[in-house]
C-alpha positions as CSV (number, residue, x, y, z in Angstrom):
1,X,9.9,14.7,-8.7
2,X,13.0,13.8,-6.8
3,X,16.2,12.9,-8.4
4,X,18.1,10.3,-6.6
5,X,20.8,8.3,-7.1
6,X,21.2,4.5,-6.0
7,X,24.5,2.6,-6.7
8,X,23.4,-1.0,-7.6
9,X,25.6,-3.8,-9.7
10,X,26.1,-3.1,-13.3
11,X,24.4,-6.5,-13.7
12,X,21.3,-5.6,-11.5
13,X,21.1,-2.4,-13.7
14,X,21.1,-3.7,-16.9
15,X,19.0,-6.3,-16.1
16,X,16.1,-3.4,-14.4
17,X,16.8,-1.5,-17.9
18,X,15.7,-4.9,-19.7
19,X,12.9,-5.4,-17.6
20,X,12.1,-1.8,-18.2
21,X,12.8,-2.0,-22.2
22,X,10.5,-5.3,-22.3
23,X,7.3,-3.5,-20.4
24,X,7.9,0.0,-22.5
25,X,8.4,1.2,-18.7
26,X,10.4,4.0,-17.9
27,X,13.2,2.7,-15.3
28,X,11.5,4.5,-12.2
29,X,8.6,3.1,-13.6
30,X,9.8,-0.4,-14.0
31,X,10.9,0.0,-10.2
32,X,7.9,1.3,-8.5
33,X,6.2,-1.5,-10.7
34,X,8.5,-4.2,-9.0
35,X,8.1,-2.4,-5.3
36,X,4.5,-2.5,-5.6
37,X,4.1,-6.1,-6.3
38,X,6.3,-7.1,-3.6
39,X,4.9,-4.8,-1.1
40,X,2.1,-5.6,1.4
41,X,-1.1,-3.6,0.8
42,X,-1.0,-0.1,2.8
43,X,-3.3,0.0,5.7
44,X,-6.6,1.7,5.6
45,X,-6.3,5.2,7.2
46,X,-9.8,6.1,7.3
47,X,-13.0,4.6,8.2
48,X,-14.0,1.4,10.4
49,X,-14.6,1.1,14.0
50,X,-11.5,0.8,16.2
51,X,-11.6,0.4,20.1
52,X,-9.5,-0.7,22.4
53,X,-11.6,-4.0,23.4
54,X,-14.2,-6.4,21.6
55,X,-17.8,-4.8,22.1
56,X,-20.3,-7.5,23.2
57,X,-23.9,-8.0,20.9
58,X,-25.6,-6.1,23.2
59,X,-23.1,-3.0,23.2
60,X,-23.5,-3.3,19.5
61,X,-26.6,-2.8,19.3
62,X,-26.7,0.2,21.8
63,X,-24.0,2.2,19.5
64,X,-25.8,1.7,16.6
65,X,-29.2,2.6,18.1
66,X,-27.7,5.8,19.6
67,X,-26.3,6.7,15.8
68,X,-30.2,5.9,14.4
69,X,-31.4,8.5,17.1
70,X,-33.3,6.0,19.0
């Protein structure tokens, strides 16, 4: 773990150690809670079929038939 500082209000402080207190969350906890629900989903890195164009039915069908061995 990294220790870090971050200078924020005292109000904005006491208010995350609240928020914390209330959840029976650590502060870091309480934080990465609150990033996490504000944050957009992370992008799947693996898997999925990505080309540089649409592939037409036909093309499709010739990928898949070439991964079936036929």
């Amino acid at each position: 773990m990294t220790m870090t500082t971050i200078k924020v209000p005292k109000a904005v402080r006491d208010r995350l150690h609240r928020l914390a207190a209330a959840d029976g969350l650590t502060l870091a906890q309480e934080i990465e809670k609150l990033i996490d629900q504000h944050a957009p989903p992370p992008k799947p890195t693996v898997g999925g079929f990505r080309s540089g164009r649409p592939l037409s039915a036909e093309e499709i069908d010739a990928e898949l038939a070439e991964g079936f061995g036929a």
